[in-house]
C-alpha positions as CSV (number, residue, x, y, z in Angstrom):
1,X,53.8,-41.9,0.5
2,X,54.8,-39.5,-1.8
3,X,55.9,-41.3,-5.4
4,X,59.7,-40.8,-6.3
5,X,60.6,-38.5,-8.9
6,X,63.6,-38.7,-11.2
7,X,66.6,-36.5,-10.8
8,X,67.9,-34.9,-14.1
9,X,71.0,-32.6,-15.0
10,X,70.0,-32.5,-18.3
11,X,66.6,-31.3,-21.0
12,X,64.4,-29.7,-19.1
13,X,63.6,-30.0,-15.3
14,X,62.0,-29.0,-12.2
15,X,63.8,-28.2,-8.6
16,X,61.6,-27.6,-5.6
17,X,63.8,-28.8,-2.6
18,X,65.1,-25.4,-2.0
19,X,63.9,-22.8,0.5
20,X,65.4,-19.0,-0.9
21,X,65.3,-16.5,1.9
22,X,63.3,-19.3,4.0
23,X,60.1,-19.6,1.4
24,X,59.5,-22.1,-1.1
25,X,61.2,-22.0,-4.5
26,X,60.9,-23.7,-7.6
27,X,63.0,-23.6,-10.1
28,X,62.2,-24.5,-14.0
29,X,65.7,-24.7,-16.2
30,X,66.2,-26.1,-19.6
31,X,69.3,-26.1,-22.0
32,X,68.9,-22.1,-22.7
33,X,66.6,-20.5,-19.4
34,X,66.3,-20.4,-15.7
35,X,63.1,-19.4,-14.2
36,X,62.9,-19.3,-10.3
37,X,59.7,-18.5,-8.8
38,X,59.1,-17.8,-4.8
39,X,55.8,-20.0,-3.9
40,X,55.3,-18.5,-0.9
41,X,55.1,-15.1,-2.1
42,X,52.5,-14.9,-4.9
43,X,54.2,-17.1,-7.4
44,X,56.5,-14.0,-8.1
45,X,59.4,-14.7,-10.6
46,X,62.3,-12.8,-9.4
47,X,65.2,-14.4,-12.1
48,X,64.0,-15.0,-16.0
49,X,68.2,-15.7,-16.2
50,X,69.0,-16.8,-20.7
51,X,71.7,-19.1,-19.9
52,X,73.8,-18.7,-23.0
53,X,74.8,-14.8,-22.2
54,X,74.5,-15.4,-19.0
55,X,71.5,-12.1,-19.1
56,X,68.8,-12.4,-16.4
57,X,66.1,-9.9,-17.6
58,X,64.2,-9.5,-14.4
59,X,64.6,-6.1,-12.1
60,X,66.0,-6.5,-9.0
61,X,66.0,-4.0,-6.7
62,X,68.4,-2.3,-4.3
63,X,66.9,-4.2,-1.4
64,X,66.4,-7.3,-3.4
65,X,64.4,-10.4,-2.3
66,X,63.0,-10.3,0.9
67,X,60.6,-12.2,3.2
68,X,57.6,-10.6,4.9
69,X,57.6,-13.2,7.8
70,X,61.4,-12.0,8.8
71,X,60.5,-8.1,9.3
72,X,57.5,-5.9,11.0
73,X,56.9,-2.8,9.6
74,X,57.1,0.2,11.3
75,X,54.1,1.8,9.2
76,X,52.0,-0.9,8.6
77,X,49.7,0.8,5.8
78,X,48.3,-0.5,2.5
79,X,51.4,0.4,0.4
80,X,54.1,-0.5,2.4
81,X,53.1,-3.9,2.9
82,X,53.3,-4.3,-0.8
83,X,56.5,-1.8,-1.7
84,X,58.7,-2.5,1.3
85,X,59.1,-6.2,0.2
86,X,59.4,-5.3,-3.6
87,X,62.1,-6.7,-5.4
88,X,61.3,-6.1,-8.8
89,X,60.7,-9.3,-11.2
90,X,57.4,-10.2,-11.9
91,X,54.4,-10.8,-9.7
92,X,50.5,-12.0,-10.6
93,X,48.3,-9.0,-9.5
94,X,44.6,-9.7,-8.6
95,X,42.0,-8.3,-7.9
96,X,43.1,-5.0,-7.0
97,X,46.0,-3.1,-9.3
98,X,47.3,0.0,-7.4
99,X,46.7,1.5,-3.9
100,X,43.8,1.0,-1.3
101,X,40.7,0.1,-3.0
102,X,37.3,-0.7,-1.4
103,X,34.7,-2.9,-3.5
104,X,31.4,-5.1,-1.9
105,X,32.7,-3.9,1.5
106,X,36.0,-5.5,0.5
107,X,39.7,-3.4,1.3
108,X,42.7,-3.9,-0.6
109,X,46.1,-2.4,-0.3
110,X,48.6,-1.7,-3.2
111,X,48.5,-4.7,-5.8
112,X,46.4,-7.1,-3.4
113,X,46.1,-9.9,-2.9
114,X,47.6,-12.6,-4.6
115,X,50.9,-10.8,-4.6
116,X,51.2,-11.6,-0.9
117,X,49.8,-14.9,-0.8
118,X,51.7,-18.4,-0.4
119,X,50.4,-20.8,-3.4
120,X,50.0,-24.1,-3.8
121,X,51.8,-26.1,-6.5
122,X,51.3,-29.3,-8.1
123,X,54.5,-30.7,-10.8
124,X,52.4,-31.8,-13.6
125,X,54.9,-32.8,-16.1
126,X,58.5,-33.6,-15.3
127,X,60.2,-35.2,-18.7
128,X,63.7,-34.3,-20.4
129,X,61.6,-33.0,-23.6
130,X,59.0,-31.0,-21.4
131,X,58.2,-29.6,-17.9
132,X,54.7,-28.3,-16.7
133,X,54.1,-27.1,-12.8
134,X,50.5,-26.3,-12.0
135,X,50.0,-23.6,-9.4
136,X,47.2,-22.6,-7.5
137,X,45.9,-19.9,-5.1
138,X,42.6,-18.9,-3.1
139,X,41.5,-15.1,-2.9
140,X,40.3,-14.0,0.6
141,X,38.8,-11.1,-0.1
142,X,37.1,-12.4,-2.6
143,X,35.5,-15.8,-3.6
144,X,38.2,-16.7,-6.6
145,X,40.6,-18.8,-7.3
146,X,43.8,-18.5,-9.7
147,X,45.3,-21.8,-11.2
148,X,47.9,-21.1,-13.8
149,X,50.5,-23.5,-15.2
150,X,54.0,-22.6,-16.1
151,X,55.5,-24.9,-19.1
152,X,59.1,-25.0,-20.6
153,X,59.9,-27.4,-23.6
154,X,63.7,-28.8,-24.1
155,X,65.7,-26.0,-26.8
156,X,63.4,-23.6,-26.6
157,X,63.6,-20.5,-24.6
158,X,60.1,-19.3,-24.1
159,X,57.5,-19.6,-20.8
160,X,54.7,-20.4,-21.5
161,X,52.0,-19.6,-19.0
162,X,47.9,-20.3,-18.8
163,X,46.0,-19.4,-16.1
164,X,42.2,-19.7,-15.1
165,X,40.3,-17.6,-13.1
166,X,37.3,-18.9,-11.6
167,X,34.5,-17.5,-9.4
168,X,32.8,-19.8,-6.5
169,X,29.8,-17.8,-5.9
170,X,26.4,-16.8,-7.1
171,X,27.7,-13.2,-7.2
172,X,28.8,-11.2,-10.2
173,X,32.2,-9.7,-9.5
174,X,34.7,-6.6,-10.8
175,X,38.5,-7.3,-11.3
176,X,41.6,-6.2,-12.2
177,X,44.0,-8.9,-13.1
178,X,47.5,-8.0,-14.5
179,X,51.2,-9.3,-15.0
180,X,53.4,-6.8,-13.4
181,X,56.4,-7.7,-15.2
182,X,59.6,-5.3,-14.6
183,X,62.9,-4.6,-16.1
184,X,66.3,-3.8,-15.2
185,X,69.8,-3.9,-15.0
186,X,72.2,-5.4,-16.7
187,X,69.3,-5.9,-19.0
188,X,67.6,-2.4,-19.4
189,X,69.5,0.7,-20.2
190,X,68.8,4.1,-21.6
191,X,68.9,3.6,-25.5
192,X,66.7,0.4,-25.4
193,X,63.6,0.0,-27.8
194,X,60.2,-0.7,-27.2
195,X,58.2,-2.1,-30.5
196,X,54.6,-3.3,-30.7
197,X,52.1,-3.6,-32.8
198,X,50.9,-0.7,-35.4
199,X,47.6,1.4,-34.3
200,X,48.6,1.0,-31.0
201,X,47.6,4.2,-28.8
202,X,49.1,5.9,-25.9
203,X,46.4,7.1,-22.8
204,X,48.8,9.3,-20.5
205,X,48.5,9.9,-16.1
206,X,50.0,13.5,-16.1
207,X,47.8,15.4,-19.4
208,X,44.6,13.9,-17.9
209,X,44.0,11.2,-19.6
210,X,45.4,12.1,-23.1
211,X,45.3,10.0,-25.9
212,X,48.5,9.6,-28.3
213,X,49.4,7.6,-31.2
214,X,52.1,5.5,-30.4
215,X,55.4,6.3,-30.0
216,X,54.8,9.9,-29.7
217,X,53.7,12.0,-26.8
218,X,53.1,15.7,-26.5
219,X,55.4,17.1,-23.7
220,X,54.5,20.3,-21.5
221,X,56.9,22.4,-24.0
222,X,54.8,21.3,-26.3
223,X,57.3,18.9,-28.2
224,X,56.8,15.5,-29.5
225,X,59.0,12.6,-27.7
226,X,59.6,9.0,-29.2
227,X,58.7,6.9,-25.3
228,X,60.1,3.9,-27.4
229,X,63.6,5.0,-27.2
230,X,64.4,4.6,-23.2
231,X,65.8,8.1,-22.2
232,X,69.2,8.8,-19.9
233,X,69.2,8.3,-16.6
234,X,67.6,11.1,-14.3
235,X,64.7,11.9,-17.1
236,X,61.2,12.5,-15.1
237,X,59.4,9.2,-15.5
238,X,55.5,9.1,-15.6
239,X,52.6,6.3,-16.0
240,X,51.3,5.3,-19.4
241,X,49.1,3.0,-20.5
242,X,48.8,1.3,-24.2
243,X,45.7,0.1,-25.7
244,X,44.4,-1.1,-29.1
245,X,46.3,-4.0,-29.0
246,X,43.2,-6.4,-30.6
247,X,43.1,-10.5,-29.8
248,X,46.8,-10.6,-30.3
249,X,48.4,-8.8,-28.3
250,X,52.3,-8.6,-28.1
251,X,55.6,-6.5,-27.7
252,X,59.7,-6.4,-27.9
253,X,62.3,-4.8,-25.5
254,X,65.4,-4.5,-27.3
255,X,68.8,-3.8,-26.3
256,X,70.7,-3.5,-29.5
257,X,74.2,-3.0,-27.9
258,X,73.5,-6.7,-26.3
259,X,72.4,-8.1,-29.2
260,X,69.1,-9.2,-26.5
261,X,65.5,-8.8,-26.5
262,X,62.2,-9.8,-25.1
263,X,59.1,-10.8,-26.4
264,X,55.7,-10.9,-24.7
265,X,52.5,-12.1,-26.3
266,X,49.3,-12.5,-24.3
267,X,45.4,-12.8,-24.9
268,X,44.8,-9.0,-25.5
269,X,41.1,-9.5,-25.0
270,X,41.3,-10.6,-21.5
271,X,44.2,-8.0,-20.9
272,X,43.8,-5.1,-23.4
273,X,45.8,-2.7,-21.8
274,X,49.8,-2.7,-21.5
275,X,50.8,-0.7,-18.4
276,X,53.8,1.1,-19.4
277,X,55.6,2.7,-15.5
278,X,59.0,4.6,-15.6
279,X,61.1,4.9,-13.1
280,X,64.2,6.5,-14.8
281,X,66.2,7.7,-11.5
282,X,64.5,11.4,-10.9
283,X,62.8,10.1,-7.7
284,X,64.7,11.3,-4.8
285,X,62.2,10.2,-2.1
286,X,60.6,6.9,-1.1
287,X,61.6,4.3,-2.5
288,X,63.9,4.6,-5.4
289,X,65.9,7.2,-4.3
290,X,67.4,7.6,-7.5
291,X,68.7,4.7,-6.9
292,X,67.1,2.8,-10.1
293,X,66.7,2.7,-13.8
294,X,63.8,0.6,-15.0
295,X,60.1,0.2,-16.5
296,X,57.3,-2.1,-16.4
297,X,55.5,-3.6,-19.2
298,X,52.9,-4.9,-17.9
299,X,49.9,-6.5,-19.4
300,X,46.4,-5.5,-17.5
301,X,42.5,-6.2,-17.6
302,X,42.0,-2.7,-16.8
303,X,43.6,1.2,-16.6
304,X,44.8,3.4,-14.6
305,X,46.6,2.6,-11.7
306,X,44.6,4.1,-9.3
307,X,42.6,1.2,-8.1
308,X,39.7,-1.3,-8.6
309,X,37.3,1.2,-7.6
310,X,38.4,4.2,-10.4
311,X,38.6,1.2,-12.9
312,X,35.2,0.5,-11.9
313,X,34.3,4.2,-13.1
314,X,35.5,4.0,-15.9
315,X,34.1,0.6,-16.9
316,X,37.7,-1.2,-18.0
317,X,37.6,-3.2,-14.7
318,X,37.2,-7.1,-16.1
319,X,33.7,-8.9,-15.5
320,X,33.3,-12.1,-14.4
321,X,29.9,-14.1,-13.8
322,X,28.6,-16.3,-11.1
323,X,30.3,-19.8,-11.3
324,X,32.1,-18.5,-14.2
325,X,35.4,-19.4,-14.9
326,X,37.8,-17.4,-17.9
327,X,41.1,-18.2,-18.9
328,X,44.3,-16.1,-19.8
329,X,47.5,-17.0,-22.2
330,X,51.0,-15.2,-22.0
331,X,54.3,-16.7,-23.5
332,X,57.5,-14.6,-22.4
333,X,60.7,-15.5,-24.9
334,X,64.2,-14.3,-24.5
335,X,65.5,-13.9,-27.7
336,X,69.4,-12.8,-30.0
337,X,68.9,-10.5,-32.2
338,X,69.7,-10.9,-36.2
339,X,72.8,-8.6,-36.7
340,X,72.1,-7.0,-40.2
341,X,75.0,-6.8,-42.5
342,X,77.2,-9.3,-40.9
């Protein structure tokens, strides 16, 4: 028989009776956050809602949360499956970031597998002062397994989230492991900052590979622009990547006129590289439409977004031995900002 568990409206706690869009949800709330996370689809967190300004910092796209199991595609192919269910938020992405991918005889479409996958989940911890909900996931591509645990403490805004990836066989593997975290409305607009730390570079899609000092970038014209100033709506968006980060690795998205910000800090040595993807509202085809204003900053094992088998080229694809298992640490805090002179 299953043991009984307490029901709270108060401190910290953990709701998993609900079914959002027919999958499993569970919900992790204290005094200042609400986190919601869709177990049957990848452990993806589509509301990161700060309670006190009522500011929910995740993207959600025009055609918001959906699930798989309701619709058949018409084109079946390696990105759709994965862009045609998007909704923004923030989704776990192993082994494969990007589009099709073939390694060991292995395909994977865009951002697969995990992403797709139903989880398992285990509440760990269920106490006013402190809630802890395990999670855990089998690749089958693949002979891994992801178990990562999502914590929230009573008064304190910030998730805190370790995983471990583990390999079961005798065989060494490649990787790429990221947190695709995205941005957007009422959140994100044009004139929000972007701060990390100093020394941090800048390696750029569209000059081939490029290599900048952060926060400027050489444009076609030949001029320098600040990327850490979020530009009007309808700019030409591209894919960066930041690197140099060291053990520590960390950064703030600010939106002054809100008074709001993020911060992100994460194990820069498993995840050196901070994907950094634009979409400002210039694309007029599939799938934006110019319908959207956001970015992703999103930390990532490996660079660029082309696939496991281009990061395997050049060498930033993670490692991991046989039976060896290697852990990861990210804590994501909503956070006022000090007003100056007040």
């Amino acid at each position: 028989m299953p043991s009984y568990r307490s029901q709270r409206n108060y401190g910290c706690r953990v709701h998993d009776q609900y079914r959002y869009f027919d999958m499993r949800t569970v919900v992790l709330e204290n005094e200042l956050v609400r986190i919601s996370i869709l177990v049957d689809k990848g452990t993806e967190i589509f509301e990161f809602l700060y309670k006190p300004k009522d500011l929910d910092f995740m993207w959600l796209t025009e055609n918001g949360v959906q699930n798989p199991s309701a619709y058949l595609p018409t084109s079946p192919d390696p990105i759709s499956t994965f862009i045609d269910y998007y909704p923004g938020g923030w989704q776990e992405v192993f082994p494969n970031g990007g589009p099709t991918s073939t390694y060991l005889g292995a395909q994977f479409g865009q951002h697969g597998e995990v992403a797709h996958m139903p989880w398992e989940y285990n509440i760990m911890e269920d106490t006013p002062a402190r809630i802890s909900v395990q999670f855990c996931v089998k690749t089958k591509k693949l002979p891994c397994q992801i178990i990562k645990t999502l914590t929230l403490e009573s008064g304190s805004s910030s998730l805190l989230i370790e995983e471990q990836l583990e390999n079961f066989s005798d065989v060494p593997l490649r990787y790429m492991w990221g947190q695709h975290i995205a941005f957007g409305k009422p959140f994100l607009v044009p004139g929000c900052r972007i701060k990390v730390p100093n020394d941090v570079r800048v390696i750029t899609d569209s000059r081939g590979g490029a290599t900048y000092e952060w926060p400027y970038v050489a444009a076609s014209s030949g001029e320098r622009i600040d990327i850490s100033e979020l530009p009007a709506k309808g700019t030409p968006s591209e894919m960066m990547y930041l690197t140099g980060f060291g053990e520590k690795a960390w950064y703030k998205l600010e939106n002054n006129d809100l008074g709001m910000g993020m911060h992100v800090e994460w194990d820069g040595t498993e995840m050196p590289y901070l994907w950094y993807w634009q979409e400002y509202g210039a694309t007029e085809g599939y799938p934006w439409f110019g319908r959207h204003y956001n970015i992703g900053l999103e930390p990532f094992s490996s660079y660029p977004t082309l696939g496991l088998e281009e990061a395997i080229r050049n060498d930033s694809a993670g490692s991991i031995g046989p039976r060896e298992m290697k852990t990861f640490r990210l804590k994501a805090s909503p956070y006022q900002m000090v007003k100056i002179g007040m």
